[in-house]
C-alpha positions as CSV (number, residue, x, y, z in Angstrom):
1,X,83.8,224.6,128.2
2,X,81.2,224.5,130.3
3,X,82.4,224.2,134.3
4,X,83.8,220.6,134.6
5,X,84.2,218.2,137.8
6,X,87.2,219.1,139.7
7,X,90.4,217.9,138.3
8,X,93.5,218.6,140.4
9,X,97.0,217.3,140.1
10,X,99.1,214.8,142.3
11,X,102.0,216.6,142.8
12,X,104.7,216.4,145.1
13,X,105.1,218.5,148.7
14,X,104.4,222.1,148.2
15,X,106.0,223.2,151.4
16,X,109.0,220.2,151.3
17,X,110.1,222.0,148.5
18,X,110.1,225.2,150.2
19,X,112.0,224.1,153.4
20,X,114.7,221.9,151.0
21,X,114.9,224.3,148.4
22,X,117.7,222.5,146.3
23,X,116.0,219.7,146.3
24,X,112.8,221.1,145.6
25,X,115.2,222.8,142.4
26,X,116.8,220.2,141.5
27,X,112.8,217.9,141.1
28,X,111.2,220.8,139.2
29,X,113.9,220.6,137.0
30,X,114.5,217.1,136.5
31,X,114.2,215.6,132.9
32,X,113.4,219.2,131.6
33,X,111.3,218.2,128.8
34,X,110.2,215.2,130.3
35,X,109.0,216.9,133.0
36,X,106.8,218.6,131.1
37,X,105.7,215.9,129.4
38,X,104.7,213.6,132.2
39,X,102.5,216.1,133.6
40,X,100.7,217.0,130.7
41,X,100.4,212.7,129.8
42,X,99.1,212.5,133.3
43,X,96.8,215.1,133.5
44,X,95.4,214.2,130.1
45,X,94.8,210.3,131.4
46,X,93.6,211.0,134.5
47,X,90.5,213.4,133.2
48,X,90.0,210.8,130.1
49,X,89.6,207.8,132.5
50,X,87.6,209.6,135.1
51,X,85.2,210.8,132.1
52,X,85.5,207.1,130.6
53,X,84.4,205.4,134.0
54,X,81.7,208.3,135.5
55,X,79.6,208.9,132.1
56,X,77.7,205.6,132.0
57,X,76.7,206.1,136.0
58,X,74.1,208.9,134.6
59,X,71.7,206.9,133.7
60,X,68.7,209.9,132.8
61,X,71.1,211.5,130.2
62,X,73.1,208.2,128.7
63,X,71.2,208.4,125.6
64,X,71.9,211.9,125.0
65,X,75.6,211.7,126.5
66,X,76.7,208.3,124.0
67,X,75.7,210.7,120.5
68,X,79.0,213.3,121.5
69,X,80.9,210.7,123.8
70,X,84.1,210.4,121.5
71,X,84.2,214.2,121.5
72,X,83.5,213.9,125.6
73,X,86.4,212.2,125.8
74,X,88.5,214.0,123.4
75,X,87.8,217.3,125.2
76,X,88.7,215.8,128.4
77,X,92.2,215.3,127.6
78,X,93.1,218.5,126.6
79,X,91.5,219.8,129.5
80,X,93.2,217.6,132.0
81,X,96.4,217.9,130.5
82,X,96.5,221.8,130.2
83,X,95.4,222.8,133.8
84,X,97.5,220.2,135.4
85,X,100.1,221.4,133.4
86,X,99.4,225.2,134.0
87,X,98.6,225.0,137.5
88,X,101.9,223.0,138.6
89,X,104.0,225.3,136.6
90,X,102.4,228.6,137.9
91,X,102.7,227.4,141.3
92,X,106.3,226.8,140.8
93,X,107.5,229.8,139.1
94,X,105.7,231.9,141.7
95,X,106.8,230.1,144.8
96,X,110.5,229.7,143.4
97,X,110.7,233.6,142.3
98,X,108.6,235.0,145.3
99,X,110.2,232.7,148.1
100,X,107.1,233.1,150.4
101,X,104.5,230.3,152.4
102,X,102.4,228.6,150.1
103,X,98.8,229.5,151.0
104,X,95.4,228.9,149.5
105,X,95.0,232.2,148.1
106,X,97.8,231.9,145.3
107,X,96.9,228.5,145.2
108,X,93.4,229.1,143.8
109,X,95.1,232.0,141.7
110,X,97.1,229.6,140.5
111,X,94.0,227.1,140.1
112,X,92.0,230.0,138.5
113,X,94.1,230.6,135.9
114,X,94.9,227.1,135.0
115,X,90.9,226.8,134.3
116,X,90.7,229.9,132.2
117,X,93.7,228.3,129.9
118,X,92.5,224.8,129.7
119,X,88.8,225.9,128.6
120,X,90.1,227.6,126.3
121,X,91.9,224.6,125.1
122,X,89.6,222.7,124.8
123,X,85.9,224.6,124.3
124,X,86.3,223.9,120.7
125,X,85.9,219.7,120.9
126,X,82.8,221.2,123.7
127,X,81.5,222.7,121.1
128,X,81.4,219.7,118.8
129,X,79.8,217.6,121.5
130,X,77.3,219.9,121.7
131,X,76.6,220.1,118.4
132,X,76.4,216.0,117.9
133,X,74.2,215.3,120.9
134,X,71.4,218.1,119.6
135,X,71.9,217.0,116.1
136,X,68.8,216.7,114.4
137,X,68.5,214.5,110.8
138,X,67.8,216.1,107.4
139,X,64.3,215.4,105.2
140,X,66.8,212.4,103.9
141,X,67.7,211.2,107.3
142,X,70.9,212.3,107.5
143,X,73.0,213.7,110.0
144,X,75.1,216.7,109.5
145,X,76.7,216.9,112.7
146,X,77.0,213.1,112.9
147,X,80.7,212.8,113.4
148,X,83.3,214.6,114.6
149,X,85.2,215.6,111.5
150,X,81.7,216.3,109.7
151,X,80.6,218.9,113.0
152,X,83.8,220.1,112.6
153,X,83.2,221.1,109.0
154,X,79.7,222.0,109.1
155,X,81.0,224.5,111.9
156,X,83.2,225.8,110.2
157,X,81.6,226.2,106.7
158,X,78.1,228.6,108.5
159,X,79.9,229.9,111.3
160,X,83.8,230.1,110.7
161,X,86.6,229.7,113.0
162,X,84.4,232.0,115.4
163,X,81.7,229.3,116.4
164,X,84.2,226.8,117.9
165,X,84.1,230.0,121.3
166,X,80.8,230.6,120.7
167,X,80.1,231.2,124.9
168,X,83.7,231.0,126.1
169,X,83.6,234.4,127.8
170,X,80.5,233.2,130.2
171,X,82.8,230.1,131.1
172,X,86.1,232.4,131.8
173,X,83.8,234.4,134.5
174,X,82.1,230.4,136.0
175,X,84.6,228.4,135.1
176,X,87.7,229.3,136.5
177,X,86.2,230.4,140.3
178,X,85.4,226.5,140.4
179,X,88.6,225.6,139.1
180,X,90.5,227.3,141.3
181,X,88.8,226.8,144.7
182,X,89.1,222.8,143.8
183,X,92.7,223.2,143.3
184,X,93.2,225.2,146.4
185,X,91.1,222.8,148.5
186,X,92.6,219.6,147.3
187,X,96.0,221.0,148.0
188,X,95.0,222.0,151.8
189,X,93.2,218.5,152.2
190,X,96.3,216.9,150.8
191,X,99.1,219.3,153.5
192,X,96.8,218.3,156.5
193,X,96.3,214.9,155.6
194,X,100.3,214.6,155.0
195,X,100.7,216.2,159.0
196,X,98.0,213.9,160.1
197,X,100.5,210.8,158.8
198,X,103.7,212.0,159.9
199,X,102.1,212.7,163.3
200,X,100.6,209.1,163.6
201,X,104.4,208.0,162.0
202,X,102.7,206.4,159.3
């Protein structure tokens, strides 16, 4: 997918967990499952209602942006959802196994990676979209890349599974770099802004 506005998760205290570690085990592995769950259900409704609420505020390309909006939107989610998902988990596995100070370079690692997985995800529904905004009709008017399930099959039918990454490798070497200093920014913001409060004894 092609780079994306910066999506970062609200998580809990990076370096709380580090000073109470039990706690910060005990958290992480609340729920099991459902821990999983929730942060791939709030990843994937936080990137679908930012997408829902920004796309009509650019006005020059509304037009264009309205013929692939469904597919917008379904690509969002499993964008969201995956790198919220990834980039919580890889932060925890590495800061529970390595046992060291959280600091912005594994965090855009972290960040990085979560990019390269969640484009992945979802590039194929980008593809769609691009495919149903350029869309041009037939001699009878019609529309083959009209709907999603129809760009889905005329996709598939002259290009084969292959055309749904058709560009992906471009996006791994953009994509992720963006990713992953947004994610390593938001959670430096989010430490010093958390310092700022407990000074003022908000």
């Amino acid at each position: 997918m092609a780079v994306k506005e910066a999506r970062v998760p609200i998580l809990h205290d990076d370096r709380t967990d580090h000073t109470h570690h039990e706690s910060a085990g005990r958290a992480g592995r609340v729920g099991g499952g459902t821990a999983v769950v929730t942060s791939l259900i709030a990843g994937a409704a936080a990137g679908a209602l930012a997408k829902t609420t920004i796309a009509p505020l650019d006005r020059a390309k509304i037009n264009f942006q309205t013929k692939g909006f469904p597919a917008t939107v379904l690509g969002v989610i499993p964008y969201a959802g995956v790198s919220f998902f990834t980039y919580d988990t890889l932060k925890q596995l590495y800061y529970q196994k390595m046992e060291g100070k959280h600091n912005a370079l594994v965090n855009m690692c972290c960040g990085g990676a979560a990019g390269a997985v969640a484009q992945t995800a979802s590039y194929p529904l980008d593809i769609v979209r691009r495919r149903m905004q350029t869309a041009r009709p037939d001699a009878a008017g019609r529309y083959a890349c009209g709907t999603i399930p129809g760009t889905v099959r005329h996709v598939y039918r002259s290009e084969g599974w292959r055309g749904f990454f058709k560009g992906l490798s471009m996006n791994w070497v953009k994509g992720p770099i963006a990713v992953g200093i947004s994610f390593a920014t938001y959670d430096a913001i989010r430490s010093s802004l958390r310092d700022l409060a407990r000074a003022l004894h908000w």
